[in-house]
MMTF fields as JSON, N, C-alpha, C and O atoms, coordinates in Angstrom:
{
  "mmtfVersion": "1.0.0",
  "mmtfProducer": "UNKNOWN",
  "numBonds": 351,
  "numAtoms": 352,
  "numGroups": 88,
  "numChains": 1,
  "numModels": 1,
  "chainsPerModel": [1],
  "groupsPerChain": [88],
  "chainIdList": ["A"],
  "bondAtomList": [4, 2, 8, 6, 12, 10, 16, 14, 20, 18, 24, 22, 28, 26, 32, 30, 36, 34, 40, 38, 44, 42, 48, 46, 52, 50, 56, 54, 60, 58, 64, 62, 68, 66, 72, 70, 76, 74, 80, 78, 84, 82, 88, 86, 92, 90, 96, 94, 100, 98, 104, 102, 108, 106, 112, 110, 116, 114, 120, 118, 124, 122, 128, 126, 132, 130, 136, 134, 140, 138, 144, 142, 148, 146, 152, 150, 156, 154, 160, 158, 164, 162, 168, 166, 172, 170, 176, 174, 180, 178, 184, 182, 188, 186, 192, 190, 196, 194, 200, 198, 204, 202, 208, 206, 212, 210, 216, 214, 220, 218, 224, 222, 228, 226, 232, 230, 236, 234, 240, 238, 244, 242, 248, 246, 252, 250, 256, 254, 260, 258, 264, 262, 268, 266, 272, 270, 276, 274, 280, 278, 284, 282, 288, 286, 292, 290, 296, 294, 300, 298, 304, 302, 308, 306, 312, 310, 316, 314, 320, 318, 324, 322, 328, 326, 332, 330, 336, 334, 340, 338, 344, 342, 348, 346],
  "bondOrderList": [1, 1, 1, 1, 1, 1, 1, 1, 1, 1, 1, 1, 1, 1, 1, 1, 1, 1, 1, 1, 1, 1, 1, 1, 1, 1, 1, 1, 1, 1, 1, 1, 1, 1, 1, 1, 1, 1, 1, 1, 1, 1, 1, 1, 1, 1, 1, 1, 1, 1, 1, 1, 1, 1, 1, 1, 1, 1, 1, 1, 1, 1, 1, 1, 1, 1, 1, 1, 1, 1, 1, 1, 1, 1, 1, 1, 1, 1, 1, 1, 1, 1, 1, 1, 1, 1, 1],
  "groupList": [{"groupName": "UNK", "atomNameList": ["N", "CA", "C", "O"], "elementList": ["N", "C", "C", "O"], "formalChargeList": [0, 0, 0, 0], "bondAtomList": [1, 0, 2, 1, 3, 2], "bondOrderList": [1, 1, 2], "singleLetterCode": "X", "chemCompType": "L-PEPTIDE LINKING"}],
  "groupTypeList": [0, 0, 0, 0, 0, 0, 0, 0, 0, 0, 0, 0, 0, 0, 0, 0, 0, 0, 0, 0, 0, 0, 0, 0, 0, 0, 0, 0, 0, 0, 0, 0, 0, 0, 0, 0, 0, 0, 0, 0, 0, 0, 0, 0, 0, 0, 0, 0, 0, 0, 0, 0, 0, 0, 0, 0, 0, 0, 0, 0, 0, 0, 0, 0, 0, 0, 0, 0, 0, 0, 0, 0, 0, 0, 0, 0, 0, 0, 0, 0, 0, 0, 0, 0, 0, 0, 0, 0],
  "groupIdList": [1, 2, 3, 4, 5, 6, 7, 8, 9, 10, 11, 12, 13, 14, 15, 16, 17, 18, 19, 20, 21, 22, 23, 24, 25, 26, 27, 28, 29, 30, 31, 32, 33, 34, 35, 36, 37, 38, 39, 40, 41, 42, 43, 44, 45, 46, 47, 48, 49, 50, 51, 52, 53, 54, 55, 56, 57, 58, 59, 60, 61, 62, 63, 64, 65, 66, 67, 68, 69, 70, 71, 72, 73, 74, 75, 76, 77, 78, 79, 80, 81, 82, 83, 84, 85, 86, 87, 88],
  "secStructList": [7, 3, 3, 3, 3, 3, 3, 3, 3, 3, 6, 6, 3, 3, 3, 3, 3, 3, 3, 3, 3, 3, 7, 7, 1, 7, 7, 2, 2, 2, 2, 2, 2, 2, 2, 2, 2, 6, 2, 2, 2, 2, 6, 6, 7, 7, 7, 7, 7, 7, 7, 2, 2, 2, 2, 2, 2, 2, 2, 2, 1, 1, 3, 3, 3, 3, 7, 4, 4, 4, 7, 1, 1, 7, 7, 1, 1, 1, 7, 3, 3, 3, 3, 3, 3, 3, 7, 7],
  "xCoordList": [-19.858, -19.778, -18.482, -18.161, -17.748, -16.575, -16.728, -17.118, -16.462, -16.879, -15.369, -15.036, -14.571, -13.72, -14.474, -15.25, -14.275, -14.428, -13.313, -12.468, -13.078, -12.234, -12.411, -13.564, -11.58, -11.813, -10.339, -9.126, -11.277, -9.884, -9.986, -11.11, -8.774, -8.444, -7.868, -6.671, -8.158, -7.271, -8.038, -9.248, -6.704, -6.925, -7.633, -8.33, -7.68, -7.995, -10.175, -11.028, -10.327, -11.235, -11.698, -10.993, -12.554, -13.253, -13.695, -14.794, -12.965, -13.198, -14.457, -15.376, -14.333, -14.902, -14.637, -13.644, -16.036, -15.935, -16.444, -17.207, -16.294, -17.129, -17.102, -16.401, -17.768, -17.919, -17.967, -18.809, -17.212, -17.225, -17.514, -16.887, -18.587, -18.89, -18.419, -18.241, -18.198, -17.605, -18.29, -18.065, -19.216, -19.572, -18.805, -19.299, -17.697, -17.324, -16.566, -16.679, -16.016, -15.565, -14.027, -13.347, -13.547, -12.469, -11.092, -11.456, -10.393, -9.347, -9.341, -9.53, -9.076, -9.146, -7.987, -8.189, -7.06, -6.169, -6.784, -6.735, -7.318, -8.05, -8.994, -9.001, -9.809, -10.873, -10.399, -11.04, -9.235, -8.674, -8.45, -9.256, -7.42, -7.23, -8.092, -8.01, -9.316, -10.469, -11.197, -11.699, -11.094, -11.675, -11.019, -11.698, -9.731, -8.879, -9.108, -9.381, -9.062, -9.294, -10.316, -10.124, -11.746, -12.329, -13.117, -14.175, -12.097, -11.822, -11.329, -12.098, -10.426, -9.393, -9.833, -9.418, -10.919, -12.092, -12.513, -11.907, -13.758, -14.067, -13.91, -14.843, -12.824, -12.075, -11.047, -10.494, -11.019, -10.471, -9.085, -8.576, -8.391, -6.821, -5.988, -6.552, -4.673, -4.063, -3.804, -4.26, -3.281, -3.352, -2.238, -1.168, -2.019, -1.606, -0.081, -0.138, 0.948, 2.234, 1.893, 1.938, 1.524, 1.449, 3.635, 4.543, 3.613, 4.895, 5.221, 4.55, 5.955, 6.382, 5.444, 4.81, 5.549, 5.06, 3.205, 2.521, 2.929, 1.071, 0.492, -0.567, 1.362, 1.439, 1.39, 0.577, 2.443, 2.56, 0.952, -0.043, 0.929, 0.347, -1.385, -2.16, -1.866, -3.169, -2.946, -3.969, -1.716, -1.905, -2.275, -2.765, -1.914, -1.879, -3.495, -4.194, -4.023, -5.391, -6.116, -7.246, -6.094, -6.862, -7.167, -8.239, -5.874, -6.048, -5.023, -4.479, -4.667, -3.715, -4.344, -5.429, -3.356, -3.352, -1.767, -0.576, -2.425, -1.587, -1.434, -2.349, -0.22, 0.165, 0.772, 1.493, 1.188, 1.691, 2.796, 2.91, 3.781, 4.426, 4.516, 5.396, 2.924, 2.429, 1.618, 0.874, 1.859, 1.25, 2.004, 2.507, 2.179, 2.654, 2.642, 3.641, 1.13, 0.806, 0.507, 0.382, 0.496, 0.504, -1.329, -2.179, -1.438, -2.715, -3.33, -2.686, -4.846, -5.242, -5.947, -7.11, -5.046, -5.578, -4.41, -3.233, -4.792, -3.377, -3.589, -3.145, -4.021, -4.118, -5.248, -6.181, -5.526, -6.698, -6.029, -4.864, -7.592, -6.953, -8.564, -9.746, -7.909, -8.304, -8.736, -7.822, -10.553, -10.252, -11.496, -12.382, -11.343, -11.988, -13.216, -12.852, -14.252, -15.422, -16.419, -17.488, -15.967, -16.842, -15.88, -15.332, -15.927, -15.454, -16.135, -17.096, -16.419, -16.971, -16.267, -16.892],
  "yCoordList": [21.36, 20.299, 19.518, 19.026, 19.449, 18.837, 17.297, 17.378, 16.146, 14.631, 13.622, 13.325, 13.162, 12.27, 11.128, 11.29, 9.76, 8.738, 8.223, 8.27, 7.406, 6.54, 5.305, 4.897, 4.556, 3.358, 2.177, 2.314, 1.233, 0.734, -0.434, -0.933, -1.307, -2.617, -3.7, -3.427, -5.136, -6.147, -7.158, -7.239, -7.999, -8.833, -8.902, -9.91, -7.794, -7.254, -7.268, -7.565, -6.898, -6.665, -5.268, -4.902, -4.71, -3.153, -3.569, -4.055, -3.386, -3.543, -2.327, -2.641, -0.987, -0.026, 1.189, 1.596, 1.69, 3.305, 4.039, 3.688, 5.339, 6.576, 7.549, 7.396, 8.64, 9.681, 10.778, 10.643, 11.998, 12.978, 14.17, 14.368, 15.076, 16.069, 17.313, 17.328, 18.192, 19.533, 20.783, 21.057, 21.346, 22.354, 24.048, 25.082, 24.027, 25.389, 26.225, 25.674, 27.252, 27.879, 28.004, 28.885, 26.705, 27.195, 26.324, 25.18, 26.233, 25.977, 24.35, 23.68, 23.649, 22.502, 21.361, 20.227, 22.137, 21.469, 21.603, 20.678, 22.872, 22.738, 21.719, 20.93, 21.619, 20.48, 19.092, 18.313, 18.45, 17.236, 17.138, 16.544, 17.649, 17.861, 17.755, 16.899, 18.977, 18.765, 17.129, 16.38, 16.921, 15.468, 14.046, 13.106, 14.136, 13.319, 13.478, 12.391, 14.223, 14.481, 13.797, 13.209, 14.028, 13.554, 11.706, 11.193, 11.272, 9.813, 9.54, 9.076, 9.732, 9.506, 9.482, 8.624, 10.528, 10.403, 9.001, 7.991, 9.035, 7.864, 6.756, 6.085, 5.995, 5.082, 4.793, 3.734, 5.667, 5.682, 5.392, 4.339, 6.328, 6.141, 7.457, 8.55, 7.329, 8.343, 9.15, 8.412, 10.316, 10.726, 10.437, 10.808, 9.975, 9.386, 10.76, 11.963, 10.127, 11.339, 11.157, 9.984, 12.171, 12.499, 12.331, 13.159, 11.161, 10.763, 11.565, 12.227, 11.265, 11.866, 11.252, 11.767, 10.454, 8.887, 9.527, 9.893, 9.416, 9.844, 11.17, 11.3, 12.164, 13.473, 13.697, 14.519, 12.859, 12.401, 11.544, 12.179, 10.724, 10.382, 10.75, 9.925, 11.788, 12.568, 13.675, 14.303, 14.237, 14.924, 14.625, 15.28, 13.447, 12.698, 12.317, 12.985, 11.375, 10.788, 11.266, 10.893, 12.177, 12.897, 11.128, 10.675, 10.507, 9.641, 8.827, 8.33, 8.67, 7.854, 7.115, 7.339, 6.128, 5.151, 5.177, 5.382, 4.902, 5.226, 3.592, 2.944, 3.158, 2.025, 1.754, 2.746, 0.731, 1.753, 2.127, 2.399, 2.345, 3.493, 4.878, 5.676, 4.865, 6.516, 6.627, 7.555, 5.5, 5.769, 5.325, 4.204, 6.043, 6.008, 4.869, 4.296, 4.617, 3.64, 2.237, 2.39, 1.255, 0.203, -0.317, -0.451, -0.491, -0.319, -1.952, -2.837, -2.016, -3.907, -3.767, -4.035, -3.347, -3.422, -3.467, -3.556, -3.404, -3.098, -2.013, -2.369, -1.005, 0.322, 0.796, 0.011, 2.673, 3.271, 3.897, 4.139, 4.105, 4.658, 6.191, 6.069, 7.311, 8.164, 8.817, 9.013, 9.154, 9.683, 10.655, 10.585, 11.546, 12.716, 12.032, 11.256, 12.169, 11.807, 12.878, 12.612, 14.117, 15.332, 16.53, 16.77, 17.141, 18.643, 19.67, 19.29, 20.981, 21.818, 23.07, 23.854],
  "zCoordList": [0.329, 1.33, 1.11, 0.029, 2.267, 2.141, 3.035, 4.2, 2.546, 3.007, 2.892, 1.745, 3.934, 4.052, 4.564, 5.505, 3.911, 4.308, 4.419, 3.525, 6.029, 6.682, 6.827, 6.688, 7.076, 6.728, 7.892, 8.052, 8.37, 9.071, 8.558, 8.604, 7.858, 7.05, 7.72, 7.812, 8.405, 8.832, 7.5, 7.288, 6.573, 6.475, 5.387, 5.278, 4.177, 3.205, 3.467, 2.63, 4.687, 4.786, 5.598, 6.538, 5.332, 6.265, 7.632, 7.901, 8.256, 10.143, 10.589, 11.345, 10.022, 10.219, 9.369, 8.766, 9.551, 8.482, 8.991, 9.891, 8.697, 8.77, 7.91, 6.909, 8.066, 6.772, 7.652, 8.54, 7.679, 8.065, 7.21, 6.169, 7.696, 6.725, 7.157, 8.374, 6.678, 6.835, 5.723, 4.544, 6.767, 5.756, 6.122, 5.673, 6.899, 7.473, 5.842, 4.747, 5.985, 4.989, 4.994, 4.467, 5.852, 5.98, 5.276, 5.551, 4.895, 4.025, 3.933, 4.949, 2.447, 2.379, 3.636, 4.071, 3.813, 4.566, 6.227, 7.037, 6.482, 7.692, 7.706, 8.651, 6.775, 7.246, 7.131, 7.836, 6.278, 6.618, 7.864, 8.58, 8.321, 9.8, 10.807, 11.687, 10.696, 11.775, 11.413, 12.252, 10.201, 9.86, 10.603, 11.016, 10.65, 10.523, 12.316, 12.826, 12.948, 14.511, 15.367, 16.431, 14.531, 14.489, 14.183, 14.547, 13.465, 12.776, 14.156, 14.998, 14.354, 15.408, 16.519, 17.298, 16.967, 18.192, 17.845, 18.202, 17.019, 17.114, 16.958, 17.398, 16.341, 16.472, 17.885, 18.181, 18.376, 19.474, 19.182, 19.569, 18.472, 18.216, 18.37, 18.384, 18.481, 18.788, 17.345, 16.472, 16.762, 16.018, 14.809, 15.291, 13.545, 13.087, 12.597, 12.853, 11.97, 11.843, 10.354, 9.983, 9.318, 8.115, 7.589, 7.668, 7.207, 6.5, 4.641, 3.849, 4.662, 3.152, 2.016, 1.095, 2.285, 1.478, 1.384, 0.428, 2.831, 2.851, 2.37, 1.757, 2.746, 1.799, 0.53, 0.106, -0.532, -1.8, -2.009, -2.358, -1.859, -2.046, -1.891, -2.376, -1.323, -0.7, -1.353, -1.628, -1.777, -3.142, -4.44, -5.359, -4.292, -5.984, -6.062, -6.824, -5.372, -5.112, -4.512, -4.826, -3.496, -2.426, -1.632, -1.231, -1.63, -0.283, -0.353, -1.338, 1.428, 1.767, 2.97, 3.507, 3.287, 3.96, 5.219, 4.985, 6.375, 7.655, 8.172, 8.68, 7.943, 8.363, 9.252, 9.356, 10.471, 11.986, 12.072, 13.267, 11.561, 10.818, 11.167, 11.49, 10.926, 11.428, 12.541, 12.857, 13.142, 14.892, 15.971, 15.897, 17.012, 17.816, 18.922, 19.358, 19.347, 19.964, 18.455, 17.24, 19.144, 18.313, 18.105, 18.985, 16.772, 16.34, 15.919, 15.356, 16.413, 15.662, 14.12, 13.818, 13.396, 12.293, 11.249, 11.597, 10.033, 9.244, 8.259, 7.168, 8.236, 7.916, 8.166, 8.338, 8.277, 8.239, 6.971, 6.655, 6.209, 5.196, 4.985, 5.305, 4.405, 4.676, 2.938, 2.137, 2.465, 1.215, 1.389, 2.241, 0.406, 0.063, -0.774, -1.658, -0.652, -1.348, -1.814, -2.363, -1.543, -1.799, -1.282, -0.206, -2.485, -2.57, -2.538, -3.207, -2.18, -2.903, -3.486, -4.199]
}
């Protein structure tokens, strides 16, 4: 079972979360992606640009944080931040 929890931050507080589960067989970088697609559905946001910085860093921790920076349209919060909570 593969599980990302998201998270959107104004104001050093949690505006909103979710937990996405993924049980398919298919490659760890595929299911961030289908995860992250999904976040993005339901938050109702456009899809965030994976920077140098968020890459590094989601290697290192299995999580980063998208500050608007990495969005296109302009966002009411001050980061979503994105982590792995279950591997299999």
């Amino acid at each position: 079972m593969f599980r990302l929890w998201a998270k959107t931050w104004k104001n050093n507080r949690m505006l909103s979360d979710t937990v996405i589960c993924d049980d398919s067989s298919d490659t760890r970088t595929h299911k961030v992606f289908r995860a992250l697609e999904e976040i993005c559905y339901q938050f109702d946001l456009s899809q965030p640009i994976w920077l140098d910085s968020n890459i590094n860093e989601f290697r290192r921790h299995a999580k980063a944080r998208f500050y608007q920076d990495s969005f296109i349209d302009s966002i009411d919060f001050d980061f979503l931040e994105i982590q792995v909570i279950e591997e299999d």
